[in-house]
Steps between C-alpha positions, in 0.01 A plus 500: 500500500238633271209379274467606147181450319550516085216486307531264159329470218242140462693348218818518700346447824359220399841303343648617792268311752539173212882550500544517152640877594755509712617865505467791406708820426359880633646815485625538863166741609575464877714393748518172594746311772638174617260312678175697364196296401351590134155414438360489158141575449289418197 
């Protein structure tokens, strides 16, 4: 089990954290498995 740290930009970050976004597609940059914790940061 690893944790990923992603960077996003404010305006995003910021509906995010309101939940008026509630995903978001990436190009697939990195591996990422089952069970992994992802941690956006502003």
């Amino acid at each position: 089990m690893a944790t990923i740290h992603k960077k996003v930009w404010r305006e995003y970050f910021e509906k995010i954290i309101s939940g008026q976004k509630k995903f978001e597609l990436r190009l697939v940059d990195l591996e990422i498995n089952e069970n992994d914790t992802l941690v956006l940061e502003e």
